[in-house]
PDB file with one MODEL, atoms N, CA, C and O in Angstrom:
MODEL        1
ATOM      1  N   UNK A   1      11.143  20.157  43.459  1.00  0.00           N
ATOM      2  CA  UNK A   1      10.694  21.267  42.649  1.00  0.00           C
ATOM      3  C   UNK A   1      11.199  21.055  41.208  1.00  0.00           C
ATOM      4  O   UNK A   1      12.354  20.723  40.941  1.00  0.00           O
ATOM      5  N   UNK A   2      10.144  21.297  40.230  1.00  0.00           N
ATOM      6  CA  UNK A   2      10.774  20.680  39.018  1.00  0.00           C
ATOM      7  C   UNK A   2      11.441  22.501  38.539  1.00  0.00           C
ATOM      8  O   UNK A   2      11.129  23.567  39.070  1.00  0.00           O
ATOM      9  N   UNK A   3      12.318  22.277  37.492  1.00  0.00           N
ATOM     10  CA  UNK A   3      13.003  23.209  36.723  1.00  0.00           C
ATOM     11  C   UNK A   3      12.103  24.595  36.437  1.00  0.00           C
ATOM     12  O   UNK A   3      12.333  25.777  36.689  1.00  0.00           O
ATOM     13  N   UNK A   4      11.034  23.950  35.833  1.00  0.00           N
ATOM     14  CA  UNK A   4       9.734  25.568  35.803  1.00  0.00           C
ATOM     15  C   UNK A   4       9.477  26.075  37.088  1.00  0.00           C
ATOM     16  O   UNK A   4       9.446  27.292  37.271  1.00  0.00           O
ATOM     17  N   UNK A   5       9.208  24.927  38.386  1.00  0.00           N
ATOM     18  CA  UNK A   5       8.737  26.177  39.371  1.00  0.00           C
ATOM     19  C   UNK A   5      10.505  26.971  39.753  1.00  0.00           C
ATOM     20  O   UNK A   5      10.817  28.120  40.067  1.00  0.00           O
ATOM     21  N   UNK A   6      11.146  25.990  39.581  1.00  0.00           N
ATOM     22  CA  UNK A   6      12.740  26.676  39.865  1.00  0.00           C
ATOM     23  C   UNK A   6      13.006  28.055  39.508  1.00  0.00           C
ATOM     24  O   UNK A   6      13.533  28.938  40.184  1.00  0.00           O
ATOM     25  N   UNK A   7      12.363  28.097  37.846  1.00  0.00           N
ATOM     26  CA  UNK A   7      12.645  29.515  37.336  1.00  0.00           C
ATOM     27  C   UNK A   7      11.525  30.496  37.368  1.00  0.00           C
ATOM     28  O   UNK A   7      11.774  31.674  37.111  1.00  0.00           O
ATOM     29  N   UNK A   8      10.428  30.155  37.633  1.00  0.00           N
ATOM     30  CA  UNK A   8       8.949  30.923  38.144  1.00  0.00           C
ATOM     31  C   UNK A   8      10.162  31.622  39.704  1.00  0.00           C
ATOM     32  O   UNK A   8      10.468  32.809  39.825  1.00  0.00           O
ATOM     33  N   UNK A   9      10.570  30.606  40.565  1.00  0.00           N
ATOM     34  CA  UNK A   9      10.691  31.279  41.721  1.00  0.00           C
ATOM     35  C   UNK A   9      11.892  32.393  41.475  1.00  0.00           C
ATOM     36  O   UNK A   9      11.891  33.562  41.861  1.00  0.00           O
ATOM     37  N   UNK A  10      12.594  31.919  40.961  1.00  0.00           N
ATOM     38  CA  UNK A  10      13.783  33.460  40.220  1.00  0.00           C
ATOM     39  C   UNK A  10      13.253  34.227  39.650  1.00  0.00           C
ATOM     40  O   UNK A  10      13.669  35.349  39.937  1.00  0.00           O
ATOM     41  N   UNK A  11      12.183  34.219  38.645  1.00  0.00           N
ATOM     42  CA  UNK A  11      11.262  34.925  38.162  1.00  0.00           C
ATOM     43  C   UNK A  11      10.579  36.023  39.308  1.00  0.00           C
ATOM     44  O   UNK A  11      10.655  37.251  39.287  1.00  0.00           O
ATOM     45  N   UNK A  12      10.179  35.513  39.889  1.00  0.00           N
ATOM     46  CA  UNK A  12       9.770  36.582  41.309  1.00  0.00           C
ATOM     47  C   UNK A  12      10.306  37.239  42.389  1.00  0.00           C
ATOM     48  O   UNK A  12       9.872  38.185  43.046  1.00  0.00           O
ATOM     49  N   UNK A  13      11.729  36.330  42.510  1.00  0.00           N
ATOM     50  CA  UNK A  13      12.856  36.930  43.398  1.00  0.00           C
ATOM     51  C   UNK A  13      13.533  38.398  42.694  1.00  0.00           C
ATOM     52  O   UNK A  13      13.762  39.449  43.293  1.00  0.00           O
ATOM     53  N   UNK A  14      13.797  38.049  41.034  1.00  0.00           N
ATOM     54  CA  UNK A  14      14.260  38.797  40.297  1.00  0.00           C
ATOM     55  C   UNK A  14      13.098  40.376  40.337  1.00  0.00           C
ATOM     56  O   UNK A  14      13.587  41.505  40.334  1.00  0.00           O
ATOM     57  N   UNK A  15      11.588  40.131  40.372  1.00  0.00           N
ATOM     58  CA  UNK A  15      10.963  41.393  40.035  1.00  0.00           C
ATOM     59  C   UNK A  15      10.719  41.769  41.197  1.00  0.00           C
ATOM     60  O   UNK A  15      10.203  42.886  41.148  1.00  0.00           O
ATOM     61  N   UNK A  16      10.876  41.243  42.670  1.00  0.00           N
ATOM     62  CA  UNK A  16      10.624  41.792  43.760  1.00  0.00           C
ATOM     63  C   UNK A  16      11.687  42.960  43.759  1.00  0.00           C
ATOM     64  O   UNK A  16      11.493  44.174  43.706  1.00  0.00           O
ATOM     65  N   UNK A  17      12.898  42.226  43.835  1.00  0.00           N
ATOM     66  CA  UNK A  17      14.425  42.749  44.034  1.00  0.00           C
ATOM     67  C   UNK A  17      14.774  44.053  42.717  1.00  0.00           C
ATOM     68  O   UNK A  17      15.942  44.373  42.494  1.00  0.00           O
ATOM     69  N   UNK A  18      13.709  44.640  42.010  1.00  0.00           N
ATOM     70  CA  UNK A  18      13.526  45.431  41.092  1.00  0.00           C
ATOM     71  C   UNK A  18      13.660  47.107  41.184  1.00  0.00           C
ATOM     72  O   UNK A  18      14.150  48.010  40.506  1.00  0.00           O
ATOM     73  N   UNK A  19      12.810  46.937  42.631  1.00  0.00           N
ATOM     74  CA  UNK A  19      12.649  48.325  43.007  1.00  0.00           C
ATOM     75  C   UNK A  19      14.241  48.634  44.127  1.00  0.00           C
ATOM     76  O   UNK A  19      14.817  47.704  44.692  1.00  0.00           O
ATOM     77  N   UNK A  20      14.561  49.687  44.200  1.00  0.00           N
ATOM     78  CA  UNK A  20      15.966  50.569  44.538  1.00  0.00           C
ATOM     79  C   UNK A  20      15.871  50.490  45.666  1.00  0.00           C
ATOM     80  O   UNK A  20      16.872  50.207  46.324  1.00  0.00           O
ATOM     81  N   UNK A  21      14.283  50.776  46.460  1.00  0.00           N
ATOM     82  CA  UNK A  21      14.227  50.475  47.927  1.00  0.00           C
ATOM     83  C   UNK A  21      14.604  49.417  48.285  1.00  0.00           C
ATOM     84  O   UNK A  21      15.564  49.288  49.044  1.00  0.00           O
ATOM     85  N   UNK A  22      13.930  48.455  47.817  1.00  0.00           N
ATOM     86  CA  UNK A  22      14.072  47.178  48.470  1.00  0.00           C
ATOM     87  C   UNK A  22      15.580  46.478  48.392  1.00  0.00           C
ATOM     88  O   UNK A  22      15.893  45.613  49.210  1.00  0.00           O
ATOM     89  N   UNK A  23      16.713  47.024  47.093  1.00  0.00           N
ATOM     90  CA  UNK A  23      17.743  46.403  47.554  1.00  0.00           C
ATOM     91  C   UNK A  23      18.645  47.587  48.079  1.00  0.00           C
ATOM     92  O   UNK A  23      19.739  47.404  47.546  1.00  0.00           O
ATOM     93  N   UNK A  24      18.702  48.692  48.855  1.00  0.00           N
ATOM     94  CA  UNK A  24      18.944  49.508  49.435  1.00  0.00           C
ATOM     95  C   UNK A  24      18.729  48.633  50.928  1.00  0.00           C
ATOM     96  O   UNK A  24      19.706  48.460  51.657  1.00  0.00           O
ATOM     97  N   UNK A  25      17.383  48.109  51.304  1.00  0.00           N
ATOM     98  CA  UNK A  25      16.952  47.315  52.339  1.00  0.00           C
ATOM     99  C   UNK A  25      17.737  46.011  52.514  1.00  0.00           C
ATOM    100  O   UNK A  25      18.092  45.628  53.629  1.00  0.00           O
ATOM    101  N   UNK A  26      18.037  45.245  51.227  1.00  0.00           N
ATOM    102  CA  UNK A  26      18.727  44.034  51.642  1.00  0.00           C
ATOM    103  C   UNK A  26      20.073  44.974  52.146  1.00  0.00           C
ATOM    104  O   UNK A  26      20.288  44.859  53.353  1.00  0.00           O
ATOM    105  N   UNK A  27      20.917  45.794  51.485  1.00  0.00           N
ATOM    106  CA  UNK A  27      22.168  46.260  51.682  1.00  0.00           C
ATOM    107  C   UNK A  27      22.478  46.369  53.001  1.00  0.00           C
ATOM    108  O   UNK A  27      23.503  45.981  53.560  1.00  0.00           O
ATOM    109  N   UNK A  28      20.893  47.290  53.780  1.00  0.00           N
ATOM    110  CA  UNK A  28      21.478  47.710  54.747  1.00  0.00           C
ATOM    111  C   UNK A  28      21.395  46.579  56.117  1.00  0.00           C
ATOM    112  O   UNK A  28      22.032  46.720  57.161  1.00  0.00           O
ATOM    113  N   UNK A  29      20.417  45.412  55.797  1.00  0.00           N
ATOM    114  CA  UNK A  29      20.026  44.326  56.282  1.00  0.00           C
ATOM    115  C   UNK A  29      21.702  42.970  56.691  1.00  0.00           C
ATOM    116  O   UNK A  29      22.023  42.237  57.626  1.00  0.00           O
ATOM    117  N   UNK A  30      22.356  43.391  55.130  1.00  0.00           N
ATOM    118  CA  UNK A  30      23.285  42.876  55.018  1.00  0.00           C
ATOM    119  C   UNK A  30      24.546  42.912  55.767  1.00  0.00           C
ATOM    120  O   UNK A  30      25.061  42.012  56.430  1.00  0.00           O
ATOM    121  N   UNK A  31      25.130  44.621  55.451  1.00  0.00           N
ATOM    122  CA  UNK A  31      26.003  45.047  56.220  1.00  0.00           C
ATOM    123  C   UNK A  31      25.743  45.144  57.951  1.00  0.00           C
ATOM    124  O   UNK A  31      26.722  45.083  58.695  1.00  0.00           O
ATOM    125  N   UNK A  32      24.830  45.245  58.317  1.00  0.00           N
ATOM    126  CA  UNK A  32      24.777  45.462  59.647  1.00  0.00           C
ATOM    127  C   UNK A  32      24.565  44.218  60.749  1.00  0.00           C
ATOM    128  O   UNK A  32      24.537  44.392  61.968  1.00  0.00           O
ATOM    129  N   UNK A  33      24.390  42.649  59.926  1.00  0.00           N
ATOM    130  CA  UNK A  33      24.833  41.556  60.090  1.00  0.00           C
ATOM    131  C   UNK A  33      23.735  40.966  61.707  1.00  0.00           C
ATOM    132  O   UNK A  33      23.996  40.219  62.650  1.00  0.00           O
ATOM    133  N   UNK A  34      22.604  41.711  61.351  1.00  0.00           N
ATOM    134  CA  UNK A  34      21.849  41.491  62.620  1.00  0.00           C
ATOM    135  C   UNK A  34      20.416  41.844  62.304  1.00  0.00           C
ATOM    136  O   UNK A  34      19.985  42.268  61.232  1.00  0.00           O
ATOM    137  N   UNK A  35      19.687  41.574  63.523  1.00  0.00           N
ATOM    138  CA  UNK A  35      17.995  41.642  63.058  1.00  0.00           C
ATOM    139  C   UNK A  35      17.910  43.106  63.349  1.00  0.00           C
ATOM    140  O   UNK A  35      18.492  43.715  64.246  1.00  0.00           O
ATOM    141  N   UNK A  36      16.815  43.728  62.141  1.00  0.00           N
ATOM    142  CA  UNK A  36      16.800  45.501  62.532  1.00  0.00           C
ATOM    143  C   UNK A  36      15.191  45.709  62.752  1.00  0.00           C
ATOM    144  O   UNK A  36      14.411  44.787  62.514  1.00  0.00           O
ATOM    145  N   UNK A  37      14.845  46.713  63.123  1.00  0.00           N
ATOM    146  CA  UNK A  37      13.175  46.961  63.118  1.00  0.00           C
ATOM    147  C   UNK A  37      13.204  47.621  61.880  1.00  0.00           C
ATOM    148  O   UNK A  37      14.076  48.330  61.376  1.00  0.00           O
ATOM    149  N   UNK A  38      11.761  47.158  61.354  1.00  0.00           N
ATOM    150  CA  UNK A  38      11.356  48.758  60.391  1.00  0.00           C
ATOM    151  C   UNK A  38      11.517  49.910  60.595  1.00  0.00           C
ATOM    152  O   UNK A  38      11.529  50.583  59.564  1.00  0.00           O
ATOM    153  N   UNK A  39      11.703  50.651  61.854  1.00  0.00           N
ATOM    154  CA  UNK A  39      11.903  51.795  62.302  1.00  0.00           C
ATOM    155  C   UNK A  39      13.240  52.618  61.855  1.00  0.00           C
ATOM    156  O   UNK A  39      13.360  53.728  61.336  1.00  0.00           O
ATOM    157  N   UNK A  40      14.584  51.244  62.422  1.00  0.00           N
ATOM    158  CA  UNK A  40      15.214  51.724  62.246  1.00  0.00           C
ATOM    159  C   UNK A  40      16.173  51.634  60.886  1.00  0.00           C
ATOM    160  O   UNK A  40      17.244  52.238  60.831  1.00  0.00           O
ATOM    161  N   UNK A  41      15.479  50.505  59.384  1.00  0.00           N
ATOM    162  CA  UNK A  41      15.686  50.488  58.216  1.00  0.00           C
ATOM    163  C   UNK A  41      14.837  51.724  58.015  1.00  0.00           C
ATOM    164  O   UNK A  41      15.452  52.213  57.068  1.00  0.00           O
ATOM    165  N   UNK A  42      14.198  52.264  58.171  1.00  0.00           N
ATOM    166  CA  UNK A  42      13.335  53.809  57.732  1.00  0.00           C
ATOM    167  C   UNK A  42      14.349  54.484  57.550  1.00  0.00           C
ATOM    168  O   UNK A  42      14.758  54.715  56.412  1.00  0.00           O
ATOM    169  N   UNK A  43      15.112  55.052  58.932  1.00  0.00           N
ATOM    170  CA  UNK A  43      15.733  56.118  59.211  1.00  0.00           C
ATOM    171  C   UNK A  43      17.119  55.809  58.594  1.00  0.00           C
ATOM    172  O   UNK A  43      17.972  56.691  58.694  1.00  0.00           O
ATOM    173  N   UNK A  44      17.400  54.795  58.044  1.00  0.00           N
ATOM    174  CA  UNK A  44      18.186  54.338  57.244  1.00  0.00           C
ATOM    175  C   UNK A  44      18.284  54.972  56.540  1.00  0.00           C
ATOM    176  O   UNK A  44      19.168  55.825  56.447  1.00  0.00           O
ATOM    177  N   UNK A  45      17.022  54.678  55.486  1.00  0.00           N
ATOM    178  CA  UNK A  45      16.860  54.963  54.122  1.00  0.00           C
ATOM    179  C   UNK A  45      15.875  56.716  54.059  1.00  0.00           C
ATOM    180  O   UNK A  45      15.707  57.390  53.043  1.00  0.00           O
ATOM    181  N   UNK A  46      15.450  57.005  55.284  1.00  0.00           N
ATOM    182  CA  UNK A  46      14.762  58.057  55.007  1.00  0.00           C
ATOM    183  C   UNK A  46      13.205  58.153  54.543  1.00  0.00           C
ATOM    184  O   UNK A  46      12.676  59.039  53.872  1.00  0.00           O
ATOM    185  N   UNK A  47      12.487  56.685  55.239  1.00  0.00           N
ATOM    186  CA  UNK A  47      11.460  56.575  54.358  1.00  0.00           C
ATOM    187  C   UNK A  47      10.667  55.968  55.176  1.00  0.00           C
ATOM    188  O   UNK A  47      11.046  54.923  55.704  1.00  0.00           O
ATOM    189  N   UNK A  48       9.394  56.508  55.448  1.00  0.00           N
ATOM    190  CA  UNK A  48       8.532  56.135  56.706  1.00  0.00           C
ATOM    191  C   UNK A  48       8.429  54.406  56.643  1.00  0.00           C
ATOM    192  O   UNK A  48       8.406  53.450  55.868  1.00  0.00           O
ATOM    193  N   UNK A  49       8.374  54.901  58.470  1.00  0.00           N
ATOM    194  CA  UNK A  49       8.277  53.229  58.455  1.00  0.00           C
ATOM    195  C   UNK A  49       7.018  51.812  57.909  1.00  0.00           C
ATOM    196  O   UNK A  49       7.150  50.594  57.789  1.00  0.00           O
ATOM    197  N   UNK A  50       5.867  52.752  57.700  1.00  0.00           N
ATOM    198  CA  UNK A  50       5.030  51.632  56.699  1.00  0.00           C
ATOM    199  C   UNK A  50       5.454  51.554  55.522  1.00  0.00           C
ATOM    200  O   UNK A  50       5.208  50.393  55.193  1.00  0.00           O
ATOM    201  N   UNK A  51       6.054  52.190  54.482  1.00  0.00           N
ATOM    202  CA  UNK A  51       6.544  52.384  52.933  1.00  0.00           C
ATOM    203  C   UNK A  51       7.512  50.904  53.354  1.00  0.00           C
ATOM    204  O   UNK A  51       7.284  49.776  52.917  1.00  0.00           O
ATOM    205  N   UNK A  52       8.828  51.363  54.493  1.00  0.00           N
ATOM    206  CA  UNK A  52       9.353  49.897  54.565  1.00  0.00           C
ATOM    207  C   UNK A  52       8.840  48.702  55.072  1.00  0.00           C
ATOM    208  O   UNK A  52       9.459  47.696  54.726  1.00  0.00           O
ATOM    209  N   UNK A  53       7.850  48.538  55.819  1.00  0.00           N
ATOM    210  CA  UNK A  53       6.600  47.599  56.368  1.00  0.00           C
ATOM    211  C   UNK A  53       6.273  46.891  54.499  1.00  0.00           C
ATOM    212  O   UNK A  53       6.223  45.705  54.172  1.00  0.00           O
ATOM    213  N   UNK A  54       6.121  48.019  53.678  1.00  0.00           N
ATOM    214  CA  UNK A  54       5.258  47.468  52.535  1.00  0.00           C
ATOM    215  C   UNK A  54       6.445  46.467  52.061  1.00  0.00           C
ATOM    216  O   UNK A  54       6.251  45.257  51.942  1.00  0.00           O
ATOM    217  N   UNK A  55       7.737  47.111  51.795  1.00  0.00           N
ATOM    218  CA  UNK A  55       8.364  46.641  50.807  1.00  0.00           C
ATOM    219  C   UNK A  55       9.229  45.293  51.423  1.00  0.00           C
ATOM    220  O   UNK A  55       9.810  44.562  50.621  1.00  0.00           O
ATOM    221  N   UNK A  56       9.276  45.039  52.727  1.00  0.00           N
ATOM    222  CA  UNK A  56       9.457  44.010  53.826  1.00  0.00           C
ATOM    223  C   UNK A  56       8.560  43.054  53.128  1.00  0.00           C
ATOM    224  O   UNK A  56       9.059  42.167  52.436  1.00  0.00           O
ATOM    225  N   UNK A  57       7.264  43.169  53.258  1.00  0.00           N
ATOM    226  CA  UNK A  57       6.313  42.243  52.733  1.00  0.00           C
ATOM    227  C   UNK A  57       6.840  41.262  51.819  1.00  0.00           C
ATOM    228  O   UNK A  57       7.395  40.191  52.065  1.00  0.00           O
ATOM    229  N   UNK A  58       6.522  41.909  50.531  1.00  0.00           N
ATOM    230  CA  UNK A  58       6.947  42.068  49.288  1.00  0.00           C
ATOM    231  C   UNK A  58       8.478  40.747  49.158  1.00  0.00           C
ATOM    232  O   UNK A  58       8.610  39.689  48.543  1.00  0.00           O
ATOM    233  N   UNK A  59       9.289  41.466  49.996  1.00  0.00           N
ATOM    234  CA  UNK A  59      10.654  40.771  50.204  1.00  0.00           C
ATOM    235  C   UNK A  59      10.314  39.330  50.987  1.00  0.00           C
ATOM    236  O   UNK A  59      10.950  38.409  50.476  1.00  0.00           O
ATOM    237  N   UNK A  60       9.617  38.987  51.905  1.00  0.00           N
ATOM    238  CA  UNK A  60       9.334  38.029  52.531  1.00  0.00           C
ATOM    239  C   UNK A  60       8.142  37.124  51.679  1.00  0.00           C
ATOM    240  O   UNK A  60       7.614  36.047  51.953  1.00  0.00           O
ATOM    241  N   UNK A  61       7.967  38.055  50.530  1.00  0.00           N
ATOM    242  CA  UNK A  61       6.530  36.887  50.011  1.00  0.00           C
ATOM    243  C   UNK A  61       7.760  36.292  48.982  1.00  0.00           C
ATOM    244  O   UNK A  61       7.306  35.393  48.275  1.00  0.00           O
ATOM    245  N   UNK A  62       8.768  36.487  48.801  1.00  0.00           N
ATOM    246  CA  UNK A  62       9.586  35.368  47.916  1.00  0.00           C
ATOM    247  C   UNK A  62      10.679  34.604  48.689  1.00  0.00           C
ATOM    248  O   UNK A  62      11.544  33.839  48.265  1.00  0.00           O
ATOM    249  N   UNK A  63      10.304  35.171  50.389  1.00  0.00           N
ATOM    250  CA  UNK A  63      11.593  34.159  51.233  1.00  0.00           C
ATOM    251  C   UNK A  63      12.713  34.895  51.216  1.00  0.00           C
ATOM    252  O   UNK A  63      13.646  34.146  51.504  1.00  0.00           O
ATOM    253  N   UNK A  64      13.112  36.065  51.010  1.00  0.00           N
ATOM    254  CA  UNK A  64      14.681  36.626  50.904  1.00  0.00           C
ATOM    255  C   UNK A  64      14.348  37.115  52.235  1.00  0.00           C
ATOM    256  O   UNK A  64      15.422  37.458  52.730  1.00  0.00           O
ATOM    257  N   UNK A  65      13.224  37.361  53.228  1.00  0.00           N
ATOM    258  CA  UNK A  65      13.824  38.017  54.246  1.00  0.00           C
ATOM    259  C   UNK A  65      12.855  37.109  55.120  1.00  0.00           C
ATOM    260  O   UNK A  65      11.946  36.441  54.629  1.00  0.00           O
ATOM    261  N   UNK A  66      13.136  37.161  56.375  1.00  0.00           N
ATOM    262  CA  UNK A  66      12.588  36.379  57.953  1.00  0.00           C
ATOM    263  C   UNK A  66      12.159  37.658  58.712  1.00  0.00           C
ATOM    264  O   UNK A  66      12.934  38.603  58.562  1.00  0.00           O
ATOM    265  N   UNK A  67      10.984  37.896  59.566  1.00  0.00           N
ATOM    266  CA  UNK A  67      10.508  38.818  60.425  1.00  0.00           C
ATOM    267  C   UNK A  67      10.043  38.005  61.808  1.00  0.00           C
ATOM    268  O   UNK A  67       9.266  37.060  61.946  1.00  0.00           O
ATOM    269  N   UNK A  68      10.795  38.718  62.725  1.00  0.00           N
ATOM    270  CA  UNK A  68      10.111  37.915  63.777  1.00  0.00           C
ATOM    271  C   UNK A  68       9.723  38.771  64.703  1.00  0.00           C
ATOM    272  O   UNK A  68      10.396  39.775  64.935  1.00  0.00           O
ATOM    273  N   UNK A  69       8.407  38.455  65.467  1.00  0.00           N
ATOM    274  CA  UNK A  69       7.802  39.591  66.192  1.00  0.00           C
ATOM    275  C   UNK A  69       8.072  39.373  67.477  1.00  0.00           C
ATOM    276  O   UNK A  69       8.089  38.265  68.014  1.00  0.00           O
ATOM    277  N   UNK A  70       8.361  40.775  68.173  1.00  0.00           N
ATOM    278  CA  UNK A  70       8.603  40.221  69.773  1.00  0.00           C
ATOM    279  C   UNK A  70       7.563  41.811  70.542  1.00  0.00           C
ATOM    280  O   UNK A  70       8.122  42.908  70.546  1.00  0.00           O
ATOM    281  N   UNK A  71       6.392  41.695  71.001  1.00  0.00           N
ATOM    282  CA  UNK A  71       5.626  42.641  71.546  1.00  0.00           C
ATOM    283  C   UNK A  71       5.128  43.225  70.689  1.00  0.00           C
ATOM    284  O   UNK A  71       4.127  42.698  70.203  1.00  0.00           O
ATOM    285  N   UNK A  72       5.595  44.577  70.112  1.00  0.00           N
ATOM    286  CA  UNK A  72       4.646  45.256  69.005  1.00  0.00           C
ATOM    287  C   UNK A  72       5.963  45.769  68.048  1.00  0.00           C
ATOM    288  O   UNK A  72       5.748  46.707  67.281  1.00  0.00           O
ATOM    289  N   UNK A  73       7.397  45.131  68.091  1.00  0.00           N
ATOM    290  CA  UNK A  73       7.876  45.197  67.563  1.00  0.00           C
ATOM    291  C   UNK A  73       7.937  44.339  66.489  1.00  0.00           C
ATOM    292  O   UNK A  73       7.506  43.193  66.615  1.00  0.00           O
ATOM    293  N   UNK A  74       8.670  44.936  64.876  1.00  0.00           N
ATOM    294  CA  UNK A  74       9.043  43.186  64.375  1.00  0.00           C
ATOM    295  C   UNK A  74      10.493  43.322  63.783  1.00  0.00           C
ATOM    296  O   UNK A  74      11.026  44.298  63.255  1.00  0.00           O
ATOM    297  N   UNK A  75      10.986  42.026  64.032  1.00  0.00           N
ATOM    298  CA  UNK A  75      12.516  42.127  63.590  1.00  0.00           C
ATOM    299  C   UNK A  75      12.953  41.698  61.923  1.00  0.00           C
ATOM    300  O   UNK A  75      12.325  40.902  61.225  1.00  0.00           O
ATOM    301  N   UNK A  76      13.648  42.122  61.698  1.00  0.00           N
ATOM    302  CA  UNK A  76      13.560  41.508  60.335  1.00  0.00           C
ATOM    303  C   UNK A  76      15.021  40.675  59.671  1.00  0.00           C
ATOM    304  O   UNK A  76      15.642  40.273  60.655  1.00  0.00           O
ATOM    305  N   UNK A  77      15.448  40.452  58.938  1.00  0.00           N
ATOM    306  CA  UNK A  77      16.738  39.418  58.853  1.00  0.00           C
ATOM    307  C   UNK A  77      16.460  39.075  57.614  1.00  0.00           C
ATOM    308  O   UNK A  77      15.449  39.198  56.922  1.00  0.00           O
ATOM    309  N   UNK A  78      17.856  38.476  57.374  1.00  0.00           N
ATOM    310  CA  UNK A  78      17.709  37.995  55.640  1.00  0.00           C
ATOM    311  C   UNK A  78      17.432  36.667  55.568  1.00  0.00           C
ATOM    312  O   UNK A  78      17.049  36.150  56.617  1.00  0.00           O
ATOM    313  N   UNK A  79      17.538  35.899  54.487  1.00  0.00           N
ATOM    314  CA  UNK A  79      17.001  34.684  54.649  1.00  0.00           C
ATOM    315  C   UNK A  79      17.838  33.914  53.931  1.00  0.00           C
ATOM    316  O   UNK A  79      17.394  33.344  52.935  1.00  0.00           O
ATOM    317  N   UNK A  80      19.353  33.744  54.353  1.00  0.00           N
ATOM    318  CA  UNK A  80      20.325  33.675  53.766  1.00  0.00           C
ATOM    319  C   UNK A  80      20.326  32.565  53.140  1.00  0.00           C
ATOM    320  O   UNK A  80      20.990  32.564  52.103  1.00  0.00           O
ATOM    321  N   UNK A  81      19.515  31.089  53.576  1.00  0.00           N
ATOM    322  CA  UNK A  81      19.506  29.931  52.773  1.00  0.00           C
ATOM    323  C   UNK A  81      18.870  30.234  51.042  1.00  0.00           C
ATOM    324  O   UNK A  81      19.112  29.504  50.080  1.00  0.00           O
ATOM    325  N   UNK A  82      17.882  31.716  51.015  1.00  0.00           N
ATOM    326  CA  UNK A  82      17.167  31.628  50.127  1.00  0.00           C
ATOM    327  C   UNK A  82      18.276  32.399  48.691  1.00  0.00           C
ATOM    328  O   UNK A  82      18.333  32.299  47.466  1.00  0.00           O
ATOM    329  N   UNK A  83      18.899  33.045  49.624  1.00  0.00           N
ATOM    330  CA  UNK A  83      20.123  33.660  49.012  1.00  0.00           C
ATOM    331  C   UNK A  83      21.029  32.694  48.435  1.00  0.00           C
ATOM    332  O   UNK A  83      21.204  32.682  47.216  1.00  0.00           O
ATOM    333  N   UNK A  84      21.567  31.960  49.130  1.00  0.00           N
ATOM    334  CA  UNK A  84      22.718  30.805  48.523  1.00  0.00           C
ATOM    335  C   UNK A  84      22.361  30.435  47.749  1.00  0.00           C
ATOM    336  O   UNK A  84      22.986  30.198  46.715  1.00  0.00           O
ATOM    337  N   UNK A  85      20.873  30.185  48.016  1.00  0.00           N
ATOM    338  CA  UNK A  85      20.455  28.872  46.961  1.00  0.00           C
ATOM    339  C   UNK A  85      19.825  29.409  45.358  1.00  0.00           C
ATOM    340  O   UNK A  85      19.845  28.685  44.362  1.00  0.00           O
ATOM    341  N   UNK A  86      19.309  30.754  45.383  1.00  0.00           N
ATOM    342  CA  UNK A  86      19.014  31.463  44.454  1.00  0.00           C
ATOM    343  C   UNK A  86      20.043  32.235  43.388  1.00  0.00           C
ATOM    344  O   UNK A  86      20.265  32.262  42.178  1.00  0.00           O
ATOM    345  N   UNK A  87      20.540  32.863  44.658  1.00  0.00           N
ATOM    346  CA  UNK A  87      21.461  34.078  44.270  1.00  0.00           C
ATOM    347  C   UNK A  87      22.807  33.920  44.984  1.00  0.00           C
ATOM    348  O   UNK A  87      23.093  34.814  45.780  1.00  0.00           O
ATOM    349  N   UNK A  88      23.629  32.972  44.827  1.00  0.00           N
ATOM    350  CA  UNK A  88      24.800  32.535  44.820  1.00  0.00           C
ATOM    351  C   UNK A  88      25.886  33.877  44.958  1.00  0.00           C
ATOM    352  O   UNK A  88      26.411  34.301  43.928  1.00  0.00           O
ATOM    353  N   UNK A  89      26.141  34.417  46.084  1.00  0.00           N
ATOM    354  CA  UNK A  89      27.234  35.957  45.382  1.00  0.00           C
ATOM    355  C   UNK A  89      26.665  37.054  45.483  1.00  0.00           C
ATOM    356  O   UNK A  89      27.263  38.075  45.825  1.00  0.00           O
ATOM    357  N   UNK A  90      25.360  37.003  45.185  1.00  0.00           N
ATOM    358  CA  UNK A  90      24.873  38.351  45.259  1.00  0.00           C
ATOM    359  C   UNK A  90      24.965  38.940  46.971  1.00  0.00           C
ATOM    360  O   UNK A  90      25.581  40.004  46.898  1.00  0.00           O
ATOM    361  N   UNK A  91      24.703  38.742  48.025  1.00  0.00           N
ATOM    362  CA  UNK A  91      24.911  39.381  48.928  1.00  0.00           C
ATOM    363  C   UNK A  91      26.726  40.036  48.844  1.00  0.00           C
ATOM    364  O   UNK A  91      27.102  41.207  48.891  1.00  0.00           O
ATOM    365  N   UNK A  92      27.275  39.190  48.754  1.00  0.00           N
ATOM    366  CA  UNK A  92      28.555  39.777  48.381  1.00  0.00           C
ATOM    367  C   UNK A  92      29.305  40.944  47.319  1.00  0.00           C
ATOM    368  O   UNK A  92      30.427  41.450  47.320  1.00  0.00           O
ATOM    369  N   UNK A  93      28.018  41.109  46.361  1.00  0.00           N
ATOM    370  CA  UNK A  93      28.356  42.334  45.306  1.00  0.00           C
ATOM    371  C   UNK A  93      27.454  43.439  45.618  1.00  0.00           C
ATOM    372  O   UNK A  93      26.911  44.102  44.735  1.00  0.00           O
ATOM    373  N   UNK A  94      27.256  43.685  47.132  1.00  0.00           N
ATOM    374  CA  UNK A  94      26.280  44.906  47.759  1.00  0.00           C
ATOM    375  C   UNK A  94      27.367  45.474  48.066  1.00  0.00           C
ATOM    376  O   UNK A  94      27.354  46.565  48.636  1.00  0.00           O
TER     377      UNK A  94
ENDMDL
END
C-alpha cells in the first residue's frame, strides 16, 4: 500500500469514528472483551437495534470491527489488527 492509500485509509477510519455513537460502540465492544449482538450494544447505549445495525456497518466498511453470523443472530468484535496498525493506543484511551 503506497503512503496515499495509507492516509486515504486514516482518512476514513478518522470520519467513520466521528460520530459519538459509534465510539460509545467501540468503548463498549472494548471493555467487555468479547463478541456482543446488536441487541445487546442497543440496550447498552439505549438505541434501537437497527440505528446500531447502521452504525456497525459503517464501522466494518473501514475494518475496525468483525461480525460473524451464527442463525439469525450476528456477533460483532473489534478488529484489533486494524487498530494496532492504524490507531496505535487508541483502544487504550477509551
Amino acid at each position: 500500500m503506497t503512503i496515499e492509500q495509507e492516509d486515504q485509509k486514516r482518512a476514513e477510519i478518522f470520519k467513520t469514528l466521528s460520530d459519538e455513537n459509534r465510539l460509545k460502540m467501540i468503548r463498549i465492544l472494548y471493555k467487555s472483551q468479547r463478541e456482543m449482538t446488536c441487541g445487546e450494544v442497543g440496550n447498552e447505549l439505549s438505541i434501537s437495534k437497527s440505528t446500531v445495525s447502521y452504525h456497525f456497518k459503517a464501522l466494518r466498511s473501514v475494518q475496525l470491527t468483525n461480525t460473524r453470523r451464527e442463525a439469525q443472530s450476528k456477533f460483532l468484535s473489534l478488529n484489533l489488527e486494524t487498530f494496532a496498525k492504524y490507531l496505535p493506543g487508541f483502544l487504550d484511551s477509551l
